[in-house]
C-alpha positions in Angstrom: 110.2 92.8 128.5 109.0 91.8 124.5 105.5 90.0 124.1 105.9 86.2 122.9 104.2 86.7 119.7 104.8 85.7 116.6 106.1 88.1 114.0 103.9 87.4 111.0 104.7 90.6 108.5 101.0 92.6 107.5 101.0 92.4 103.9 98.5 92.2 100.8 98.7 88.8 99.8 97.5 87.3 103.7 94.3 89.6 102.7 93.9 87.5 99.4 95.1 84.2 100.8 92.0 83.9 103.3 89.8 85.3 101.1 90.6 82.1 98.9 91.1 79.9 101.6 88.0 80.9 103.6 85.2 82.5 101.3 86.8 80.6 98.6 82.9 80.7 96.9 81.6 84.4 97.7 81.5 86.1 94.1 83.1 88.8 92.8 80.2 90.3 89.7 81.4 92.5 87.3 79.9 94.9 84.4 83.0 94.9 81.7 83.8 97.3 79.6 83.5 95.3 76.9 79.5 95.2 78.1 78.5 91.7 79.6 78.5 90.9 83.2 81.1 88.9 84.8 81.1 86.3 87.6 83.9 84.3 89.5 84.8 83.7 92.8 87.6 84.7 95.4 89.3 81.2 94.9 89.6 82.1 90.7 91.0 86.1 91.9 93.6 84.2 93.7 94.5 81.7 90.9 94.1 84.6 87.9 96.7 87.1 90.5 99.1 84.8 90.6 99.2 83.9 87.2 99.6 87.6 86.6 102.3 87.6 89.6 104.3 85.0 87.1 103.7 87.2 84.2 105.6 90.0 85.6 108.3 88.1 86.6 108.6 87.1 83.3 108.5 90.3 81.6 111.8 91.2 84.0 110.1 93.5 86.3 112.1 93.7 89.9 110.9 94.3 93.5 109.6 97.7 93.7 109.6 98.3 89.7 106.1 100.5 89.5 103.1 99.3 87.9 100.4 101.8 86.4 96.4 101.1 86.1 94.0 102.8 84.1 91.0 101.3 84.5 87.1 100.9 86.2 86.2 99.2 88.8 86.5 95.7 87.5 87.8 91.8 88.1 91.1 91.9 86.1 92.1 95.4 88.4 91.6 93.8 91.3 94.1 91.1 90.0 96.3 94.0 89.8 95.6 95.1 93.1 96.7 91.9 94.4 99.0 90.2 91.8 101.3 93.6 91.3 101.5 94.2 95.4 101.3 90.6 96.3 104.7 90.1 94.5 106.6 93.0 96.1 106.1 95.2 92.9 103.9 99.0 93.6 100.4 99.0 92.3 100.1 102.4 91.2 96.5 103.4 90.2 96.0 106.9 87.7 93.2 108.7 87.4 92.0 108.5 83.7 90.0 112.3 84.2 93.3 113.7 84.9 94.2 116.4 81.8 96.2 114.2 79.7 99.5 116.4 80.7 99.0 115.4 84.4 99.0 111.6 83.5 101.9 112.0 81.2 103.2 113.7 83.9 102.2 111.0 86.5 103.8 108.2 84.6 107.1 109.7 84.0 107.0 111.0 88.0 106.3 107.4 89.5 108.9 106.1 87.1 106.1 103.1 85.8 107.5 100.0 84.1 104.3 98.9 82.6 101.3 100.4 81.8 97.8 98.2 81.9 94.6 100.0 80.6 90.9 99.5 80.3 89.8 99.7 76.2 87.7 102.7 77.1 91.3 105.0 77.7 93.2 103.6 74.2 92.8 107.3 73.0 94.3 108.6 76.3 97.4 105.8 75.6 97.5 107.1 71.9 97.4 110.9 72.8 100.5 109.7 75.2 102.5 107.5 73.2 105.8 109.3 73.3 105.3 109.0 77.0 104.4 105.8 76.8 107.9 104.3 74.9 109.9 104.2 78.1 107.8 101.3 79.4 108.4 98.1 78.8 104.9 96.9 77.9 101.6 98.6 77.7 99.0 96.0 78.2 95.1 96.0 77.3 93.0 94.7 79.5 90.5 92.7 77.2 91.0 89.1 75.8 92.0 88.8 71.9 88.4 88.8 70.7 88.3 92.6 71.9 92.0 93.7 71.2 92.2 97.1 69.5 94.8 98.0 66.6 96.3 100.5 66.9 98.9 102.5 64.0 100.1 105.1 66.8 100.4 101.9 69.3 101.7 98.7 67.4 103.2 96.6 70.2 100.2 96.5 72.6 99.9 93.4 74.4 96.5 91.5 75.3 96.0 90.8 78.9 94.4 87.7 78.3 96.7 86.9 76.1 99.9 88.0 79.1 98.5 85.8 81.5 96.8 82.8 79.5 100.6 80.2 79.2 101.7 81.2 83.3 101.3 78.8 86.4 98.9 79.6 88.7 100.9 78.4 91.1 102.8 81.1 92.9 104.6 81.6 96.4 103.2 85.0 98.3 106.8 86.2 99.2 107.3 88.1 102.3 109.2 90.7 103.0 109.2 94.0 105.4 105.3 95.1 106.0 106.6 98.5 105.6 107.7 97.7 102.0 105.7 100.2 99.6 102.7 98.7 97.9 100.5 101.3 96.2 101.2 104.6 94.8 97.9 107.2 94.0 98.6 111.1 93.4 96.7 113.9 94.4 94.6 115.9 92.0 96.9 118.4 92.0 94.3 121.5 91.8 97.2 123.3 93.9 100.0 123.0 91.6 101.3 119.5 89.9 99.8 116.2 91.7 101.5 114.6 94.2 102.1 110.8 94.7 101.3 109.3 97.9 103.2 106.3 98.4 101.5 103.6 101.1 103.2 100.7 102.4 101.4 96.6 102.6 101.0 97.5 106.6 99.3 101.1 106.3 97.0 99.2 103.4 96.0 96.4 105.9 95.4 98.2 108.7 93.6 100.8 106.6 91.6 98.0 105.3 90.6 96.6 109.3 89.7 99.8 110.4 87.3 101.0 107.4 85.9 96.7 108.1 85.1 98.3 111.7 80.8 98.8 112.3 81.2 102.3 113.2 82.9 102.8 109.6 82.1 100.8 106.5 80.5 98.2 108.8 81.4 95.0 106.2 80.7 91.6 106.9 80.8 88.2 104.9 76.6 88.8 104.6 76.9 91.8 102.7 76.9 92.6 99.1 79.0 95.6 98.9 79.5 97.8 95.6 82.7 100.4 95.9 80.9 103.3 93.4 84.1 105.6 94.2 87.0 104.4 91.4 89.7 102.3 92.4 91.8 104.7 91.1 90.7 106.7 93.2 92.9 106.4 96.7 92.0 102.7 96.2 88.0 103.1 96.1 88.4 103.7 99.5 89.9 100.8 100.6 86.9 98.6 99.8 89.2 96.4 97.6 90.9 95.1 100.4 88.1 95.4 103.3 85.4 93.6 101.4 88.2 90.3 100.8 89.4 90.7 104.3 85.3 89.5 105.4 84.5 87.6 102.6 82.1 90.3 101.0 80.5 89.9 97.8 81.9 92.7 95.5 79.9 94.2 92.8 81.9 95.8 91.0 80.2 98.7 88.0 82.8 98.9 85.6 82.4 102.4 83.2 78.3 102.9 83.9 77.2 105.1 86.9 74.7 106.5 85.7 71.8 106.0 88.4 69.9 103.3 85.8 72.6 101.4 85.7 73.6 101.3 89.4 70.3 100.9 90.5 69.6 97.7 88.3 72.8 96.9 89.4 72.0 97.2 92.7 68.7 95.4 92.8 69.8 92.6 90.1 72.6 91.6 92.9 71.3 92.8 95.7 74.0 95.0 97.1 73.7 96.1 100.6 76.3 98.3 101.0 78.3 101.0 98.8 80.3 104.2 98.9 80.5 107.1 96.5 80.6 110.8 96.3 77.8 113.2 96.5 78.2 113.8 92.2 77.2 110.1 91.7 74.6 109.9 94.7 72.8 113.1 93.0 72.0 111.3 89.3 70.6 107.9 91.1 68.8 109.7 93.7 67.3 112.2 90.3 66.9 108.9 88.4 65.1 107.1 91.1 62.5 110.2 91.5 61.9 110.6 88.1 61.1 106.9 87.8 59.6 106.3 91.1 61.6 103.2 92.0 62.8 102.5 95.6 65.4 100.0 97.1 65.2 96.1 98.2 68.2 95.6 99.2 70.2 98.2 100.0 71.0 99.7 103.4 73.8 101.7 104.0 75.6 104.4 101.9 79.0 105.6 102.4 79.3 109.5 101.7 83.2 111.3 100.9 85.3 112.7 98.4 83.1 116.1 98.7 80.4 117.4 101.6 77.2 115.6 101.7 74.6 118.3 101.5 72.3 117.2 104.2 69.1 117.3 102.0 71.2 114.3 100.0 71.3 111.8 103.8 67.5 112.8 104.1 66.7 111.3 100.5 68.4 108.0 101.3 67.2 107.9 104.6 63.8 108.5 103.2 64.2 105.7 101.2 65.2 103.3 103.6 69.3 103.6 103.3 71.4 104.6 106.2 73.8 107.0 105.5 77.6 107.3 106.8 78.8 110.6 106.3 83.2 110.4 105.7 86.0 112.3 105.2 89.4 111.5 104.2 92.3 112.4 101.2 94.8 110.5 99.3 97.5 111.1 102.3 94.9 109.3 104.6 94.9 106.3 102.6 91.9 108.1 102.6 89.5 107.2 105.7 90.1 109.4 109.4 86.6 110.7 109.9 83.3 108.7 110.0 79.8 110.6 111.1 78.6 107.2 113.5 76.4 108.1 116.2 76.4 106.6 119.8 74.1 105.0 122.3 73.8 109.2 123.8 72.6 110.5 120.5 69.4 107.4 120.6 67.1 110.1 122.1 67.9 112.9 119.5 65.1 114.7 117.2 65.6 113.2 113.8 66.8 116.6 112.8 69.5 116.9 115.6 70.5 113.0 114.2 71.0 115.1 110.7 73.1 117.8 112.5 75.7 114.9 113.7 75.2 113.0 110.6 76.4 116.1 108.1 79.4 116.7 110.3 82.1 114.9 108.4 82.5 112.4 111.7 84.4 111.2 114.2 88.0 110.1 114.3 88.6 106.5 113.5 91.2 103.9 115.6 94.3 104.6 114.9 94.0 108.4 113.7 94.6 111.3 116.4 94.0 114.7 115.4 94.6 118.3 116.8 92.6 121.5 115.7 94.9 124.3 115.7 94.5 128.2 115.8 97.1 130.4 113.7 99.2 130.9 116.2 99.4 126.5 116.6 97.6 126.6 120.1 95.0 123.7 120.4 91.2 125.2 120.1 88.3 124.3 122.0 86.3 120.8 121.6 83.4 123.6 122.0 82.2 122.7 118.2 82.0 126.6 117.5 85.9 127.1 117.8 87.7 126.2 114.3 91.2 126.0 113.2 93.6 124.0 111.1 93.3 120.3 111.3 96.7 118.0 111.6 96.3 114.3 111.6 98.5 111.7 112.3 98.1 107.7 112.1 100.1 104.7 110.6 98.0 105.2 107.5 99.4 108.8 107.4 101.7 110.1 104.2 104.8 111.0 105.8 106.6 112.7 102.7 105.7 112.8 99.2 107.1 110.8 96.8 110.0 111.9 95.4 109.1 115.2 96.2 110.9 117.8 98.4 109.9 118.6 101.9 106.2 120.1 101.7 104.2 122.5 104.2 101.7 120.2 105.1 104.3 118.1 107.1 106.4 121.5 108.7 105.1 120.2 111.9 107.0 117.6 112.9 105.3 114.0 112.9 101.8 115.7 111.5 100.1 116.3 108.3 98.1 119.5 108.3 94.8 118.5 105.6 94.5 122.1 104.8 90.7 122.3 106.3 89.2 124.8 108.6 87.1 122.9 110.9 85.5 122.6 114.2 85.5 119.6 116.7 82.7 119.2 119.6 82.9 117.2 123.0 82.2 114.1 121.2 84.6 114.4 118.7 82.6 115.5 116.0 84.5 117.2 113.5 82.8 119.6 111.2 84.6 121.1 107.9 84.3 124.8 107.7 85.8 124.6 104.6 89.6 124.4 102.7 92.1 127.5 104.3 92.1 128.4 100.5 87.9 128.4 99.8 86.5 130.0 103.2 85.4 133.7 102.4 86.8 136.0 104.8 84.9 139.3 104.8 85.3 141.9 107.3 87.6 140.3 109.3 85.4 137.6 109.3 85.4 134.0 107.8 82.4 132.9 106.2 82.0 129.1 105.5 81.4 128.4 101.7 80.4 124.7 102.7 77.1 125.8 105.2 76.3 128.3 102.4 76.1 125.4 100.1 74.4 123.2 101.9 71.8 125.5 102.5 71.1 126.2 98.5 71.4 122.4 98.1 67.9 122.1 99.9 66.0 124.4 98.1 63.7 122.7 95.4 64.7 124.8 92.6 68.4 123.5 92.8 70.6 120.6 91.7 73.9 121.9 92.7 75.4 124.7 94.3 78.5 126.1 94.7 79.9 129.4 97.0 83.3 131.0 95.5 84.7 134.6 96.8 84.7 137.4 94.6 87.4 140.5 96.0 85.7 143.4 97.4 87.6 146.8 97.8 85.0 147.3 100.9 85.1 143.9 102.7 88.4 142.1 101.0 86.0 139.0 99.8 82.3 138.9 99.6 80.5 135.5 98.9 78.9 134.9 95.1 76.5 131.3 95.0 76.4 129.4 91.9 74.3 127.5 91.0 72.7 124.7 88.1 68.6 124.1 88.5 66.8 121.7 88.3 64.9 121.6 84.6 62.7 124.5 84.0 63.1 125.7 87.4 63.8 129.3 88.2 65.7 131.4 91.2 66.5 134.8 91.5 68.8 136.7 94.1 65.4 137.7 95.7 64.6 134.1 96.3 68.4 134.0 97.2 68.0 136.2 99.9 64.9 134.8 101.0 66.3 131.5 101.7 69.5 132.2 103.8 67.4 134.5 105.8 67.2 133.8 109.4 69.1 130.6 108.8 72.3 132.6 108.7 73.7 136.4 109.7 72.8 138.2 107.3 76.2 139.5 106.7 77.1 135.9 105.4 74.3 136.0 102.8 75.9 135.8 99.3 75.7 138.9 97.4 74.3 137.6 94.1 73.6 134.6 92.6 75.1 133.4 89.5 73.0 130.7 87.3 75.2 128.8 85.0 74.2 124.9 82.7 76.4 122.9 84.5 79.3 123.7 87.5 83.0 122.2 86.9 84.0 119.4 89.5 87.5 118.0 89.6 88.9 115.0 88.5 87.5 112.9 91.7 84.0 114.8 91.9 84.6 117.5 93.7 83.8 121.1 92.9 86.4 122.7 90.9 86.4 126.0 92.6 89.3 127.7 90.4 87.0 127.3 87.7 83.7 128.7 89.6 85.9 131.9 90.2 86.7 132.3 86.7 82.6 132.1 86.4 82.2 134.6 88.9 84.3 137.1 87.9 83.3 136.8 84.2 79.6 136.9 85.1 79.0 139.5 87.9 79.6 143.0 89.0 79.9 144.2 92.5 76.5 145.0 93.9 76.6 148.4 95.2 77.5 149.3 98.6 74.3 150.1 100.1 73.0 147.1 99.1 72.9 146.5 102.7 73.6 142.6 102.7 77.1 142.8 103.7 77.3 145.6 106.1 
């Protein structure tokens, strides 16, 4: 026997429709590129998205034709968000600090149609033109007081001036929730990136469950400010959640350095935001240096990369409550959200910490299984690790237009390529990637607890743990690291630190000082890179050294 419901198809544009109908008012603030701050509601986003919805029609585009973004976090891309999916066409977001092979790469692999870009990437567009003649439009997003010239470029087109002659009267069509709607690729620090290809349903009910208290915990009273890009696995869903609520959105445009997010912050009074540690690490710096505190903000989202846990003391510290997540472009990205329950109430504040760090509990509508090599299930013991597979209906089957890949070779899962462990509670804790742990002596040594533990000494900004081969012990553990200015720490001061706190077999073997470290294209630590580092800088200690053995 079938339920008696009616059969109303999940799709982008209902998100945008009662966001206009029913938080018509609530604002949506922007910083520009072009430099001034910008202010209209959810009621003008609906009106400007179907304009731009007309505009595509017009320029011939077809039901899944793909459209590519590069751009900030900013007013006219979430009229792409909304007027490109909303229409039936694939809103598909690249990653401007790609190397400018992988985005020529990108856009040829999607197949995109037209191209819309921020002024800040017109060299990127120039350094691609022959790329770039297949399209049938590349479109600046500015109005014609800002428009560029350009010799290597001569038929841009003005955004401003795309949209400014349509209707803004436009019929949502509907069509099959399972009809793609966004298209991000991976990084591709394994190899060439891969496009993950999410549908209007996976995107909406991505976008409830990150809404949910124990996640993002959005409401039409906060003030929320995504930090992590929209094109980066659509800044975390925000772009859809905060709408769905009737959140303000404060959007920062090209500025995150920690002035500029923190008068951003304070001058609209933002009570909610997500990021990656990178980001977190320059306010938190700025604030200290400048002694300045919060007035409005209260909860953080943490992902993209491990929060050290010295990073959730500093905000808690200053007043902000910290959720620890995980998630990657195949989980559209959130599965794992550090929320405590009513059981963890009596807790030391240091045993809070412990469950906060962990990189959380599943959310509704993800199950996972921790595997051992041999694909037996492990214990929920917390101290017993293995391979994590997830699966959900915000899950990447398949990449796009890609042959089958390992990470789905077990039927109806996707195996994340991380080492973790998972407790009664269902706390799951990375150990690290299968391809960063350090496995010495037949033992694996965590490269993410090594980190975390340099991250809280007061000497250092960042740290990173990379293996270096070893003809003794197959891989032995280097730390790198970047200090703080005019700070100093030596390999005694090394060993000093991870003693006690770890065995000491697990203590690095020498420490490696460098300016800066490398990160990836979305923030993370770019680890090929650190080894190059390592094995450039050091020599093997010698054997009876006495760390290792």
């Amino acid at each position: 026997m079938l339920g008696q419901m009616m059969n109303a198809p999940l799709l982008v544009s209902s998100i945008l429709r009662h966001a206009a109908a029913y938080h018509g008012d609530t604002e949506i603030v922007s910083r520009t590129v072009e430099g001034p701050i910008h202010r209209y509601t959810y009621a003008e986003l609906s009106r400007r998205a179907k304009k731009l919805a007309n505009a595509l029609e017009r320029l011939g585009l077809e039901r899944g034709d793909r459209v590519g973004t590069l751009a900030w976090n900013g007013y006219r891309h979430m009229e792409l968000y909304y007027g490109v999916s909303g229409s039936g066409l694939v809103c598909h977001t690249i990653n401007p600090r790609l190397f400018r092979e992988q985005i020529a790469y990108i856009i040829d692999h999607a197949g995109d149609r037209v191209l819309f870009s921020d002024l800040s990437f017109l060299p990127i567009l120039e350094a691609l033109a022959d790329t770039l003649k297949t399209l049938k439009a590349v479109v600046i997003m500015t109005d014609e007081a800002h428009m560029p010239t350009s010799d290597i470029l001569p038929n841009l087109v003005c955004y401003e001036t795309l949209i400014a002659g349509e209707p803004d009267e436009y019929e949502w069509p509907e069509f099959d929730e399972n009809t793609a709607s966004g298209l991000c690729y991976t990084s591709g620090t394994t190899g060439e990136p891969k496009g993950v290809l999410y549908s209007h349903r996976s995107s909406v009910l991505h976008a409830m469950s990150a809404a949910l208290p124990d996640v993002l915990g959005l409401s039409s009273l906060d003030s929320v400010s995504p930090i992590v890009p929209m094109f980066h696995v659509n800044a975390w869903g925000v772009p859809f959640a905060a709408p769905m609520v009737g959140a303000k959105l404060v959007m920062p445009g090209p500025k995150l350095d920690g002035a500029s997010l923190h008068e951003l912050f304070e001058q609209e009074g933002v009570t909610a935001t997500a990021g990656v540690p990178t980001v977190w690490l320059g306010l938190l710096d700025w604030m200290d240096a400048h002694a300045r505190s919060f007035t409005s903000l209260k909860r953080v989202a943490i992902g993209g990369a491990a929060s050290p846990p010295i990073m959730i003391s500093r905000f808690q510290s200053k007043g902000v409550m910290v959720r620890h997540a995980w998630g990657m472009t195949e989980t559209s990205p959130i599965g794992l959200a550090a929320a405590l329950t009513a059981k963890h109430e009596g807790l030391s504040p240091e045993e809070r910490l412990m469950l906060q760090s962990k990189q959380g509990r599943p959310v509704f509508g993800m199950e996972f299984r921790i595997d051992d090599a041999a694909g037996r299930p492990v214990a929920r013991d917390g101290k017993s690790f293995g391979s994590m597979l997830v699966r959900g209906p915000w899950i990447a089957a398949a990449y796009f237009n890609s042959p089958a890949s390992p990470a789905h070779e077990v039927e109806g899962w996707f195996n994340t390529g991380d080492v973790v462990t998972m407790d009664a509670d269902g706390f799951v804790q990375i150990v690290d990637r299968t391809k960063d742990v350090v496995k010495s002596g037949g033992e694996w040594i965590s490269s993410i607890e090594l980190e975390n533990i340099a991250q809280a000494h007061s000497a250092i900004k960042e740290a990173a743990v990379v293996a270096r081969p070893d003809e003794r012990w197959g891989e032995r553990p280097v730390l790198v690291v970047q200090l703080k200015p005019e700070a100093s720490f030596s390999r005694h001061d090394m060993i000093e630190l991870y003693t006690g706190k770890i065995p000491k077999w697990s203590i690095p073997d020498e420490v490696v000082i460098v300016k800066e470290l490398p990160h990836t294209a979305t923030g993370k630590l770019l680890k090929t890179a650190i080894r190059e580092i390592v094995v450039n800088e050091t020599q093997p200690v010698p054997l009876d050294d006495g760390i290792a053995g």
